[in-house]
N, C-alpha and C positions, 0 to 999 in steps of 0.2 A: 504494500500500500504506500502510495506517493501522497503526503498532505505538506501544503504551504503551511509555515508555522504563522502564526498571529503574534507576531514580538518583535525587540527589534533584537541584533544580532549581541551578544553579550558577549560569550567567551569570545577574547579578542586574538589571541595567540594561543599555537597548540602549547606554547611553555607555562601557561595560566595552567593546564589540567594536572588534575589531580586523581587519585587512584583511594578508595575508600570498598572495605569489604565486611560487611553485617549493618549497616546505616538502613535507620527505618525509611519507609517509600518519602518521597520527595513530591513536591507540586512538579508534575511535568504539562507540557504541551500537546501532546499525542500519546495514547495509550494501545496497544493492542495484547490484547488476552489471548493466549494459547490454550490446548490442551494436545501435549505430544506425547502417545504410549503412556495414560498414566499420571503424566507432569504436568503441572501446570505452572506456564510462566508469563511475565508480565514482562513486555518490551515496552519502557519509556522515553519518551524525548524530552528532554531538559533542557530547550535551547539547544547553546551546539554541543551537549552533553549529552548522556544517557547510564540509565538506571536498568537491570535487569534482577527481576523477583524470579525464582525458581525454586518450587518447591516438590518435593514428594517422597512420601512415605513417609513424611513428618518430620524429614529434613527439610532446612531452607536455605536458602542461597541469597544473597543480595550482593551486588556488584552495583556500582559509583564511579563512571568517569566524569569530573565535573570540576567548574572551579567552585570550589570549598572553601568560603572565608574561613581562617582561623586554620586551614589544613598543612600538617607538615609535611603530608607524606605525596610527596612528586609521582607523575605516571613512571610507575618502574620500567623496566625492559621485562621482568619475568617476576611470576609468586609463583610457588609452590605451597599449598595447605590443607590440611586436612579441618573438615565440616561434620563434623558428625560421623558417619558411614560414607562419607565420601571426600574423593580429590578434589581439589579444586586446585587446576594449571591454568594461569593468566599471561599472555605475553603482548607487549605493547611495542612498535615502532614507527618514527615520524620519516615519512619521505621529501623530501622537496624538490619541485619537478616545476620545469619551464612551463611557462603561460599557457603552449600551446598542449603538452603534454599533460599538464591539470586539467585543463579544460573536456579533454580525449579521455583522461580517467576516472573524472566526474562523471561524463556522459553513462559511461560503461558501467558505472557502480551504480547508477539512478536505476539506467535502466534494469541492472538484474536486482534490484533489491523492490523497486517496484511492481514484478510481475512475479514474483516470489510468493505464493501465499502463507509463509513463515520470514517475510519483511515488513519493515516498518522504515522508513525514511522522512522525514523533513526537510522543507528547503526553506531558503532565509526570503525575506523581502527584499528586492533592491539586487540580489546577484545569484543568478542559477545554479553559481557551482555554491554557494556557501551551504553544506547541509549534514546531516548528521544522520546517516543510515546505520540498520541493525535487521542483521537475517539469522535464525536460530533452527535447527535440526536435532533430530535425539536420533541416533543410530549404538545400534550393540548396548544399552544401557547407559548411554550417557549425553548428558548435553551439549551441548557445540554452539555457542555464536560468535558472531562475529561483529565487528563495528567499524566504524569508519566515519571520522570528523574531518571536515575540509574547512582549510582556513586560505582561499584565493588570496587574501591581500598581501601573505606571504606564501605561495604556492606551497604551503605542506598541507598534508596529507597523515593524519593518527589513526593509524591501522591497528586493532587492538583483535587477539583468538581467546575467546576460551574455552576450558573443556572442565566440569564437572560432572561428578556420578561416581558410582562402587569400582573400584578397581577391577578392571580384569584380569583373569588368573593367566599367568604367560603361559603361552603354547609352547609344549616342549617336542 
């Protein structure tokens, strides 16, 4: 799902976010409710941030990419953590890409995150590529999303993966 956000654009730089894991829901701008195999999660837009609820079997999950007045804790490159009965792997990286090539990988990200029926994307007023997508899948028992904040007025690009759920047992 593609929705224009109603605000005006806040997080100013990908260097303002911040990385926060168990914070209660937030006021966001667009919500989409899931239910995948069982889970159920809540994909938020926060501006050009986002929020993801996941819960199941009476485990919960919350992830916070946002800027955080008062937060100390910087978007990491990786977490590794354990939630209850489960993993939780987080990894974050900022790309920055020529005008014309943000604009090519804005296109690209809109469009598969828009015709996804497990996306959620936002886009800013006043510039196409400003926006903050998020697409989520559960495969083999576990969760998987992904996000993506674009900050055009410095061509980066916050590509963040995660993966939560019960360990798999290794194949031997």
């Amino acid at each position: 799902m593609l929705t224009t956000l109603k605000t005006t654009y806040t997080d100013t730089r990908a260097a303002d976010l911040a990385w926060a894991l168990g914070r209660d829901p937030l006021p966001a701008l667009a919500v989409m409710k899931l239910e995948l195999a069982g889970a159920k999660v809540e994909l938020r837009l926060l501006g050009a941030s986002h929020q993801v609820l996941a819960e199941e079997d009476e485990v919960r999950c919350s992830e916070t990419v946002a800027c955080i007045p008062g937060s100390s804790t910087p978007l990491p490159l990786g977490v590794a953590k354990r939630i209850g009965d489960w993993e939780y792997q987080f990894a974050a990286r900022v790309e920055t890409l020529s005008r014309g090539s943000f604009a090519g990988r804005a296109q690209e990200l809109l469009a598969l995150v828009a015709d996804h029926p497990n996306g959620l994307a936002g886009t800013f007023p006043g510039s196409p590529y400003a926006f903050t997508a998020m697409l989520v899948q559960k495969c083999e028992g576990q969760m998987r999303w992904r996000t993506w904040h674009a900050y055009p007025q410095e061509g980066q690009l916050v590509a963040t993966r995660t993966r939560v759920g019960v360990r798999m047992p290794a194949v031997t």
